[in-house]
Structure formats: C-alpha cells, structure tokens
C-alpha positions in Angstrom: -26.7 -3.7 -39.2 -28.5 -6.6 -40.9 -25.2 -8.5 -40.8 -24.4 -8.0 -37.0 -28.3 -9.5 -36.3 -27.4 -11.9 -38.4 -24.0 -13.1 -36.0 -26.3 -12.7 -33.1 -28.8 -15.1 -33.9 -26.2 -17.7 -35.2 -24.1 -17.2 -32.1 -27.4 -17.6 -30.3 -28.1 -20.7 -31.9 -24.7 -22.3 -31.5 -25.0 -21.6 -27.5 -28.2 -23.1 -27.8 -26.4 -26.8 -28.7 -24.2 -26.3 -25.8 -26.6 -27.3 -23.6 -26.8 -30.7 -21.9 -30.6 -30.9 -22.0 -32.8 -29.7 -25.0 -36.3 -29.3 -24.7 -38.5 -30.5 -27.8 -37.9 -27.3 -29.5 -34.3 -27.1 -28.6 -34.3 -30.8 -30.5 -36.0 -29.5 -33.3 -33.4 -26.6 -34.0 -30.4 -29.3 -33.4 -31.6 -32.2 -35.9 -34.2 -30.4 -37.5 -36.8 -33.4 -37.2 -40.5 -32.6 -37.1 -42.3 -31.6 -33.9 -44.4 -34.8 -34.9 -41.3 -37.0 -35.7 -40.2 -36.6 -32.1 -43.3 -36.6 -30.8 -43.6 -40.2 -32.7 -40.2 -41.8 -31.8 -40.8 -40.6 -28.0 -43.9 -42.5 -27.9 -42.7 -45.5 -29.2 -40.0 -45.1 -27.0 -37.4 -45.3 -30.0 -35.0 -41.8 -28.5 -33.8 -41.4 -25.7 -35.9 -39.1 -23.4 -36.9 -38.1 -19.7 -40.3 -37.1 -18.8 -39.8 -35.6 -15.3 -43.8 -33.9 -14.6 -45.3 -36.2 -16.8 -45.5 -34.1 -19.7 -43.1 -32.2 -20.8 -40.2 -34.1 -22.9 -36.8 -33.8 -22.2 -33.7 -35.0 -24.2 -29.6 -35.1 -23.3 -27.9 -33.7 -26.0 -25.0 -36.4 -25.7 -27.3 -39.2 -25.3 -29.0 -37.7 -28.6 -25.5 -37.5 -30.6 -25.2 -41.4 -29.7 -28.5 -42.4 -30.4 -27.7 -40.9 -33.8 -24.2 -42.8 -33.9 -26.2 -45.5 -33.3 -27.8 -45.7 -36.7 -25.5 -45.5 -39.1 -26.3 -46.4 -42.3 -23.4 -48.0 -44.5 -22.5 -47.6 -47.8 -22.3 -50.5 -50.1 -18.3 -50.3 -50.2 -18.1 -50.5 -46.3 -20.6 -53.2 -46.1 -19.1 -55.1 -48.9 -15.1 -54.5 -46.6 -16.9 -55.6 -43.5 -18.0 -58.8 -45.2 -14.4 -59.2 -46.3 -12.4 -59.0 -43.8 -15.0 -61.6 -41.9 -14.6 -64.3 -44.2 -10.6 -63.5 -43.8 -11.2 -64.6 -40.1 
C-alpha cells in the first residue's frame, strides 16, 4: 500500500510540471529554489514572471526552462575550445 501512495504522489508531481503556468509553489517543487530566492530574483526583476492582480506571482514553465538555458555555466574544457576555435577564425 505504502508503494502505490508512493506512485501517486510522484505521478502527481510529474503532472504538476506539465503545466504551462506555475504558481510560486509550483516553482518551488520544479527547481527546488527557496520561497525567498524567487521572491528575490522576481523583485529584482532577474526571472521571468507575470503579475496579473498585483500580487500574486506567476511564471511560464517554458519561459522558466530558457531562462535556465540561459545561464549556463561552462566548464574550463569548453571555455578553453571556445577560445580555440576563435583564434582559428
């Protein structure tokens, strides 16, 4: 029984990321930041977000996954073949 909870709630979960818009919470589950990290980046206006009342923060999940894209952090080794193949040009 403990094992057929346990597919609910991760079936539950993964319909969860289907949707197009999250709520914070929703955000939360999918990159697992802090309800103060979002709170932080939203403010500064640093993710993408939609305030529609005023208050309540909204976020599209595909808009989320390429904000993320967006800051890719390289390793030395791509950085390093980047460099490369400029000075080739």
């Amino acid at each position: 029984m403990q094992e057929i909870k346990e597919i609910k709630v991760m079936i539950n979960k993964g319909s969860h990321f289907q949707k197009e818009i999250f709520t914070k919470k929703n955000l939360m589950d999918y990159t697992s930041f802090s309800e103060s990290t979002i709170h932080k980046l939203s403010a500064k206006k640093l993710i993408p977000h939609y305030k529609p009342t005023n208050g309540a923060l909204f976020f599209d999940r595909l808009e989320i996954v390429e904000w993320i894209r967006q800051h890719k952090v390289y390793s030395d080794e791509e950085v390093l073949s980047r460099f490369s193949d400029q000075l080739k040009k």
